[in-house]
Structures are given as C-alpha cells and as structure tokens.
DOPA-87491 format. One record per residue (C-alpha): x, y, z; residue number from 1. Coordinates in nm, 2 decimals. Example, Ala and Ser with C-alpha at 12.3 -4.5 7.8 and 13.67 -1.06 7.14 Angstrom:
<atoms>
+--------+--------+--------+-----+
!      X !      Y !      Z ! num !
+--------+--------+--------+-----+
!   1.23 !  -0.45 !   0.78 !   1 !
!   1.37 !  -0.11 !   0.71 !   2 !
+--------+--------+--------+-----+
</atoms>
This chain:
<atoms>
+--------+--------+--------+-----+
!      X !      Y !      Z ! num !
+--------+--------+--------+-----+
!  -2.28 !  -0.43 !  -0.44 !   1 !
!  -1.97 !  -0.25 !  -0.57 !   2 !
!  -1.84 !  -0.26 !  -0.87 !   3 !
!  -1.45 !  -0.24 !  -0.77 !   4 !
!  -1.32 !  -0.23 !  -1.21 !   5 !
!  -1.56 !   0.09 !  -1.18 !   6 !
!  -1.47 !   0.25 !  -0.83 !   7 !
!  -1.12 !   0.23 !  -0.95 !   8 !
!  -1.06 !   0.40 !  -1.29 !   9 !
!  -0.78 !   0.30 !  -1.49 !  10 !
!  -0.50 !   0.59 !  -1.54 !  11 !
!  -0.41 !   0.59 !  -1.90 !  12 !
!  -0.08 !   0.79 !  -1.84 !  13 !
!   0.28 !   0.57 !  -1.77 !  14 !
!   0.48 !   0.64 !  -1.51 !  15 !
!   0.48 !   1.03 !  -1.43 !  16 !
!   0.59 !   1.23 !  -1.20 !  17 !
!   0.38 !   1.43 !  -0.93 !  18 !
!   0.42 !   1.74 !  -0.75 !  19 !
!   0.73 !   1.68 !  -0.52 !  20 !
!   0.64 !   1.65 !  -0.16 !  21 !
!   0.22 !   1.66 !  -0.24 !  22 !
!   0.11 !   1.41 !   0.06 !  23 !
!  -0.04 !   1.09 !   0.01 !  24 !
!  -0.42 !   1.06 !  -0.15 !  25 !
!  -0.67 !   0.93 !  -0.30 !  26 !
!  -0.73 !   0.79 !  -0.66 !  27 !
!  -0.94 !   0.63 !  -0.81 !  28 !
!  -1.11 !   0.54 !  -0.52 !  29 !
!  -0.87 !   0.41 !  -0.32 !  30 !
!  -0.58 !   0.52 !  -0.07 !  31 !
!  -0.19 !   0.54 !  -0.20 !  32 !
!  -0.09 !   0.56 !   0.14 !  33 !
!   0.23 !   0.39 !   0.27 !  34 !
!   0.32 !   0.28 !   0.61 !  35 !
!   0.68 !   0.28 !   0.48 !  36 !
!   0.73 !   0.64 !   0.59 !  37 !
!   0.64 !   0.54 !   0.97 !  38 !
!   0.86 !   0.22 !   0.96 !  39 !
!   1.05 !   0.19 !   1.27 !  40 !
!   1.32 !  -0.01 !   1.03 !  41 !
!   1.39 !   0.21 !   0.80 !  42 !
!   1.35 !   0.53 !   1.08 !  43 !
!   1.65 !   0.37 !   1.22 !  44 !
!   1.84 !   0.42 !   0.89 !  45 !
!   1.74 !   0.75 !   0.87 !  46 !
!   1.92 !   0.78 !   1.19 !  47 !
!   2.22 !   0.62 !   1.06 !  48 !
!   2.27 !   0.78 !   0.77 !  49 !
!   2.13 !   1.11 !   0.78 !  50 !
!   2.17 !   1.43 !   0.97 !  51 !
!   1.91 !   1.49 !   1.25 !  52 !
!   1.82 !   1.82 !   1.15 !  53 !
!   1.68 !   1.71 !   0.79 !  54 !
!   1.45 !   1.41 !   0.93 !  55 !
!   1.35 !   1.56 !   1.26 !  56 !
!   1.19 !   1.88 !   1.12 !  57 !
!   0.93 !   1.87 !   1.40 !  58 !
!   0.71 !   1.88 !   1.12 !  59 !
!   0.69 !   1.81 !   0.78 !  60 !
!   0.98 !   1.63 !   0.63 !  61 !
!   1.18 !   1.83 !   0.34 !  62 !
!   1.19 !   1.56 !   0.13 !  63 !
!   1.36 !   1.76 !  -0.15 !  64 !
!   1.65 !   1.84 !   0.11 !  65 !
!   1.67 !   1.43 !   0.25 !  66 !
!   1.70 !   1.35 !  -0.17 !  67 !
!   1.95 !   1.55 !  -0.21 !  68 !
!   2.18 !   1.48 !   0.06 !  69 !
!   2.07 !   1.09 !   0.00 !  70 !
!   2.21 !   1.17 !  -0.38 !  71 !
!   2.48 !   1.23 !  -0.30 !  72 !
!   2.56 !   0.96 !  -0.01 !  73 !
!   2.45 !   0.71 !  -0.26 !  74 !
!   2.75 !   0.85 !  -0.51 !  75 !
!   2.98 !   0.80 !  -0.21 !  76 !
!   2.84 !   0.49 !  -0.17 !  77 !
!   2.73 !   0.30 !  -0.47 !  78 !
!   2.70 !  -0.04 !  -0.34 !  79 !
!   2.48 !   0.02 !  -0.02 !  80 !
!   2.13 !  -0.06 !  -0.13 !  81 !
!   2.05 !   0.06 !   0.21 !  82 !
!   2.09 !   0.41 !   0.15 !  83 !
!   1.99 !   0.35 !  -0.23 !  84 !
!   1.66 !   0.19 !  -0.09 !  85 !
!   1.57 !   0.55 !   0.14 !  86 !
!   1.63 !   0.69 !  -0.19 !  87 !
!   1.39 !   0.54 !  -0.33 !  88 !
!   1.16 !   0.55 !  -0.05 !  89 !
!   1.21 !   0.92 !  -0.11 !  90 !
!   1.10 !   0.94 !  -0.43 !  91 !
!   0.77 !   0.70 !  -0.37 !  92 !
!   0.66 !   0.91 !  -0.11 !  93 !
!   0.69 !   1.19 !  -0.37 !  94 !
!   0.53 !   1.00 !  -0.58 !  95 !
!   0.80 !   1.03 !  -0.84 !  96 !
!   0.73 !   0.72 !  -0.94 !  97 !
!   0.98 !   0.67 !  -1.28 !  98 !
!   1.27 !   0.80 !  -1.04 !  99 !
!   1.18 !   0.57 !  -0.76 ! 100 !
!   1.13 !   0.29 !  -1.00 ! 101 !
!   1.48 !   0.32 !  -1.17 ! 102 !
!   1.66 !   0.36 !  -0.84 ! 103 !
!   1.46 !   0.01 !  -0.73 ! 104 !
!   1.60 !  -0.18 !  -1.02 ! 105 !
!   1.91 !  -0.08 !  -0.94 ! 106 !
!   1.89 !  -0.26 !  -0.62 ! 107 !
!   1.75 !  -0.51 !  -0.80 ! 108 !
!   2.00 !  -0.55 !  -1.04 ! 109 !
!   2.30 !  -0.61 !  -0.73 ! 110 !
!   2.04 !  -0.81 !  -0.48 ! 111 !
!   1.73 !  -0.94 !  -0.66 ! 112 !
!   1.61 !  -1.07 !  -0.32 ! 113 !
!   1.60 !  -0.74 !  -0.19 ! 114 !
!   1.27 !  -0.74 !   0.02 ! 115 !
!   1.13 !  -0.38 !   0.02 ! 116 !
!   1.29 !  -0.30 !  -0.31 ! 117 !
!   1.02 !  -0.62 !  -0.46 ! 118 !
!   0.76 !  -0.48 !  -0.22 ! 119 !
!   0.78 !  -0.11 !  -0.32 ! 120 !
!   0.81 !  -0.19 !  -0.70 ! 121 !
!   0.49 !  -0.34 !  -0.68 ! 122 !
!   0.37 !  -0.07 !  -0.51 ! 123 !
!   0.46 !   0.18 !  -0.77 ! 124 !
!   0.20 !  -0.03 !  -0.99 ! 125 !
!  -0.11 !  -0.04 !  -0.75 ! 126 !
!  -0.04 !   0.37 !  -0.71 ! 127 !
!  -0.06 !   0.43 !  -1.04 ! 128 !
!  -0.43 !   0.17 !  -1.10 ! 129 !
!  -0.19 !  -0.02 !  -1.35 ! 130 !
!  -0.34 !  -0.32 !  -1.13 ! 131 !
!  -0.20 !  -0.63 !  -1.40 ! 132 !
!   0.17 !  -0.55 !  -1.34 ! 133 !
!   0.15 !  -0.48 !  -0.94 ! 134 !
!  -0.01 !  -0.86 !  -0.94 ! 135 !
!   0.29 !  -0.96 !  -1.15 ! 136 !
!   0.56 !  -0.80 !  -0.91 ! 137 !
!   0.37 !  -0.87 !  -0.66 ! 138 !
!   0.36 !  -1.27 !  -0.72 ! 139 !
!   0.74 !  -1.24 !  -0.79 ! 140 !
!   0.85 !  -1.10 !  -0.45 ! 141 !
!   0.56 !  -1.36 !  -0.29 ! 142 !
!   0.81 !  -1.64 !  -0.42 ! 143 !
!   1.04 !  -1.47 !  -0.24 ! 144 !
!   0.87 !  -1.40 !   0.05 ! 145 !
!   0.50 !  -1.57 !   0.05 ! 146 !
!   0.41 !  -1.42 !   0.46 ! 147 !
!   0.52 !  -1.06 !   0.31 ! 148 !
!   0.19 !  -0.88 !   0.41 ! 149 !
!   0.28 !  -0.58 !   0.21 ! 150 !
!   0.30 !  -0.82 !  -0.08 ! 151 !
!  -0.01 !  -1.03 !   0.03 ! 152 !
!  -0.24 !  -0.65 !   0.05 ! 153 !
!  -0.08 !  -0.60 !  -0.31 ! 154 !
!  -0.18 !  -0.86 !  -0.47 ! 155 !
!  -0.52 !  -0.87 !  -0.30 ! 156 !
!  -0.57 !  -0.53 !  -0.42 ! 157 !
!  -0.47 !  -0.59 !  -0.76 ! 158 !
!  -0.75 !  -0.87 !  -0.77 ! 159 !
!  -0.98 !  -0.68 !  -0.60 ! 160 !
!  -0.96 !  -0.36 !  -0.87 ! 161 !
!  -0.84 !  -0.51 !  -1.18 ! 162 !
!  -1.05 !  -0.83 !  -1.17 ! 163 !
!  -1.36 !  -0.74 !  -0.91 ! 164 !
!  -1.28 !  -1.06 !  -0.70 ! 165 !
!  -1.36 !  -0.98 !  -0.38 ! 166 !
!  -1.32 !  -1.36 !  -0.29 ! 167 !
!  -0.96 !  -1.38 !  -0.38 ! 168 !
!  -0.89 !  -1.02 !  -0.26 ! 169 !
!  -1.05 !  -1.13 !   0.05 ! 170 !
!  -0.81 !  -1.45 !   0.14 ! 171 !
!  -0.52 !  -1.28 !   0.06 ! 172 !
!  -0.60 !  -0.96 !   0.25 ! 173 !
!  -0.74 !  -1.15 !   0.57 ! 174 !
!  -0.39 !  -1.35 !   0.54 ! 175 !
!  -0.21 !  -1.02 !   0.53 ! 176 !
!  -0.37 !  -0.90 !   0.83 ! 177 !
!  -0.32 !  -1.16 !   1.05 ! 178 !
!   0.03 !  -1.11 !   0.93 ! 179 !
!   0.00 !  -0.79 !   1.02 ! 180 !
!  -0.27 !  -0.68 !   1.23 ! 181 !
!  -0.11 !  -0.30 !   1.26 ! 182 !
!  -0.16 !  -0.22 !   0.96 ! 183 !
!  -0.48 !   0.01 !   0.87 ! 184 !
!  -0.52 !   0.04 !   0.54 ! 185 !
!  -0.56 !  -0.37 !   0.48 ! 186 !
!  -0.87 !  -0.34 !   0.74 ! 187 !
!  -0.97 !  -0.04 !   0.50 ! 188 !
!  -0.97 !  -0.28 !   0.22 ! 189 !
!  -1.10 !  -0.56 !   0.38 ! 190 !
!  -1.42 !  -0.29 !   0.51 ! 191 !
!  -1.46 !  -0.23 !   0.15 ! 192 !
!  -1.50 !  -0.57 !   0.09 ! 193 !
!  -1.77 !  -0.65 !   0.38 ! 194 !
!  -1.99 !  -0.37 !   0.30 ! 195 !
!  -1.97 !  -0.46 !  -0.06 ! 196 !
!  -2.11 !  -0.81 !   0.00 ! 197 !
!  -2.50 !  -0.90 !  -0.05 ! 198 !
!  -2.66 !  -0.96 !   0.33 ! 199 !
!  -2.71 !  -1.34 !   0.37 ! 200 !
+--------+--------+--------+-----+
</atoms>
C-alpha cells in the first residue's frame, strides 16, 4: 500500500521561481501538468488578443515573447482580467509561480468570483507540495463553484498527499471525472489510488 505523505515530499522553499519556459514535470511524485495550456477557451483568447505569429510557432510556444507582448497589453488595458488571466497563465506554465500568483490576486482583487483565477491559485499550491493551502483555495473557489472539476482534482489531491486519505481523495476525484471525463491526469490519480488499495 502507498504511503502518499511519503511519495510526495514536502518542498521547504516558498514560492520561487523556475527556469522560464522548463516544460511541465514531475515532483515529488506527482505530475504538475495543466490542461490549461490546451484549453480551447482560453486558445480562443489567444486568438483575440494576440498576434498569430507568437502563439502559432508550429512548435514550441515562446513564452518569454507571449509575456512580454501580454505585459504590455495588460498596461494598455488594466481592467481586462481576460488578458491579465493569459498573463498569468503565462507565468504558471513557466512555473513562475510568485509572478503568476501576484497577477491572480490582482484579478482577484477587481472580480473575486473570477473562476480560473480561484482554480489556478490553488494550483500554484498543489505545484509547489504546499498541499494545506491548495485545500484552503481550493474549498474557497468550491463555494463558488462546487462542479468545478479542476477544483474537485485539487482538493482531492491535497487530501490524498497531505493527509494519505485515499477515501476522501477518491470521492472527490471520481466526482471530478465524471465532471470531466477528458481529463487525464484525474484518471492518473485515481490509478494511483486503485493500485494503492489492499486486494479484497
């Protein structure tokens, strides 16, 4: 049987930043991978507010290149979270974490209902195995938005690493996957949890 509090070592570092465009990967035993990038939502913005030739590479994204031109739209613009929020988005897949965090509390701050802003603060959290405060944001966007699944897989993340409750971690992540049944990394999880269980 796994011991999940073990699998997943606590970081003992705050927020800090990573190598800019390093892709996402594995820590502590777990993916930080993100559907977000692959979002046909937030693709759209892309189209909307960004030139074609810096998010259609063919290839790898510049990421440095869509920050900076998104840096200075949101100057232009200080009161669309929507371009704010790719910001962000930016940043998380980064993984500069203490930039994307302060550019989510902005939103915050102007919309505190803001959907993905809740859902990728909380994120931020679960990344970085500081598993106590992604339950916290993670159960304050739930009130929000209780059939978020990105929320849902969050939270029963957060249960399953900081607290080794694989029953808990299991309702919540078998309600985020009937939610959403397109996402694969809360059938990873809930894999984790199956093989981790004594045969009856």
């Amino acid at each position: 049987v796994y011991n999940f509090k073990v699998i997943n070592r606590k970081t003992k570092s705050n927020l800090v930043e990573k190598t800019p465009g390093s892709p996402p990967r594995t820590e502590g035993g777990r993916p930080t991978y993100t559907k977000y990038g692959r979002d046909p939502e937030l693709l759209e913005a892309k189209k909307k507010y960004v030139p074609r030739e810096i998010w259609d590479t063919g290839g790898i994204p510049d990421l440095r290149r869509e920050a900076d031109y998104l840096k200075d739209l949101v100057k232009k613009n200080p009161e669309n979270n929507e371009i704010r929020y790719l910001l962000g988005l930016n940043y998380f897949q980064r993984e500069l974490y203490d930039d994307c965090r302060d550019t989510l509390e902005e939103i915050l701050k102007r919309n505190p209902e803001h959907e993905r802003a809740l859902e990728t603060r909380a994120y931020i959290y679960l990344s970085l195995n500081r598993n106590e405060e992604a339950m916290e944001y993670a159960k304050i966007g739930l009130k929000h938005y209780p059939n978020n699944p990105r929320l849902l897989y969050i939270l029963g993340s957060s249960y399953l690493y900081e607290e080794n409750d694989t029953r808990k971690a299991g309702e919540l992540l078998r309600r985020a996957n009937e939610l959403d049944p397109t996402d694969p990394l809360i059938y990873i999880i809930l894999s984790l949890i199956h093989i981790s269980e004594p045969t009856r």
